[in-house]
N, C-alpha and C positions, 0 to 999 in steps of 0.2 A: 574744346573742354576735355581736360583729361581724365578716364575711367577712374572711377574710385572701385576699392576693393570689394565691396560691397556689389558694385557694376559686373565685376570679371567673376563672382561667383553668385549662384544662385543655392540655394539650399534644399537640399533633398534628405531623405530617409537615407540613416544607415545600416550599411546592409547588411552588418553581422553582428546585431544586436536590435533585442526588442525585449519588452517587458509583458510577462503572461502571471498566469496565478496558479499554483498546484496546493491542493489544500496537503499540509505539513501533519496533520491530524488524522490520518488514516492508520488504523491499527487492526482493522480485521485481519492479517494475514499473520501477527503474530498471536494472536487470540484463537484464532482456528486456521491453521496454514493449511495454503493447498497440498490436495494428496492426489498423484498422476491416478488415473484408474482406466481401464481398461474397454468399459462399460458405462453404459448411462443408469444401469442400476445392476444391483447385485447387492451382496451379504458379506460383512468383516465379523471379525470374530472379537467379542466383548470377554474381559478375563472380571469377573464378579470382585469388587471392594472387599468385600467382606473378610475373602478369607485373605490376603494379602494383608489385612492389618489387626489380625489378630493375632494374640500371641500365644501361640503352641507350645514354643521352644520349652525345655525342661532340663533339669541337671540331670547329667545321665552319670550312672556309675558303673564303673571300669566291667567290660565286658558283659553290658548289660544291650537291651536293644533300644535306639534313641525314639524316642515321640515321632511319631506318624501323623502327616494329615495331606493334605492336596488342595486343589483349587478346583471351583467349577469352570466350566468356560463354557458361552452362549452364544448367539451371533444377535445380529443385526441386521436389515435391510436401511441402504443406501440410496438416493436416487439426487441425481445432478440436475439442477434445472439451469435451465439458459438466459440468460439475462442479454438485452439487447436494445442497442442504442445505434440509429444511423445520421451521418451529417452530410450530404451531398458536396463534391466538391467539383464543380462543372471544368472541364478542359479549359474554355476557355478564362475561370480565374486562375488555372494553374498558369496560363499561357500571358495572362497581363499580368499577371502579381507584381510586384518591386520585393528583389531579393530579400530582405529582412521581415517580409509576410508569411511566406512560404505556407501557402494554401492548407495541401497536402499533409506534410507536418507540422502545420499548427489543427487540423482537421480529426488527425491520427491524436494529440493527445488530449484535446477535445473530448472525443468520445472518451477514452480510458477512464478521464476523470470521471465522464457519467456512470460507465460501469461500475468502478470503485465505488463511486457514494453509494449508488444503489445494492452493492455491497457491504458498508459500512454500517445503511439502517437495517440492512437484513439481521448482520450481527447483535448488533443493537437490542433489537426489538425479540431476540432470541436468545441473550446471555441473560443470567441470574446475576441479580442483584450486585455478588463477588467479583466476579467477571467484570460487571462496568463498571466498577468502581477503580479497577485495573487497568480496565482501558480508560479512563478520562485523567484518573495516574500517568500511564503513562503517554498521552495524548498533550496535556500539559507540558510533559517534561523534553517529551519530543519537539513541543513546538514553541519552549523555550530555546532550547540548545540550535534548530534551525535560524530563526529572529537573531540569533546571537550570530551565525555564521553568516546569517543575508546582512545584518549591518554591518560585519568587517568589511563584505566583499565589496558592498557599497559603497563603504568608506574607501577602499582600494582603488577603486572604477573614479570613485570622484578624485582621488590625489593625482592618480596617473592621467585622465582625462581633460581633467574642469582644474583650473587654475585657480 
């Protein structure tokens, strides 16, 4: 009896593609962007609203002397807290895997994503009313404009792929 095609191949995982989940809705970083610092705590210096938005300015006449005023400025105390998430990745699943699992790197963004969220309710549960209305703006609109680019690329993957 002669092999059928089906016979001379067996079907396996492919190894340079797999499908994962990255939420497209994270906006804490343009809402409060990270600032390097040097210190797990210390003091930045606050320049006061007030006087930055009022108005002093005055018509001044020729060789006369212009309106005077200044700013106060205050500081602050900062302080970083650590946030932390671990996923165990045993050698020996690094060492059985099938290429297109990739332990490790799929381990690595795994965690990030836990960090992030637990990031994202920190903001959350921290911005004024203005603020999240701004982030769910533009959380929307971000996660519009991705859905639009994950179903081109879709549609791409399936034309060149899937008959």
């Amino acid at each position: 009896m002669q092999p059928t095609p089906k016979d001379a191949h067996k079907d396996s995982f492919l190894s340079g593609l797999s499908v994962g989940y990255k939420n497209p809705m994270f906006v804490a970083d343009m809402v409060f962007p990270n600032v390097p610092v040097n210190k797990q705590s210390d003091y930045y210096f606050k320049f006061l609203k007030g006087a930055w938005f009022r108005n002093e300015a005055e018509i001044r006449s020729p060789g006369a002397i212009a309106a005077r005023g200044g700013y106060p400025v205050t500081s602050a105390l900062y302080g970083c807290q650590e946030r932390a998430f671990a996923h165990p990745v045993p050698i020996e699943l690094i060492n059985n895997a099938d290429d297109g699992v990739r332990p490790f790197e799929t381990g690595t963004r795994f965690v990030t994503q836990k960090i992030m969220l637990a990031k994202e309710i920190a903001v959350a549960a921290n911005a004024p009313d203005t603020i999240q209305m701004t982030i769910e703006q533009t959380a929307i609109a971000r996660f519009s404009f991705i859905s639009a680019k994950f179903e081109c690329c879709l549609g791409r993957l399936r034309t060149r792929c899937c008959p």
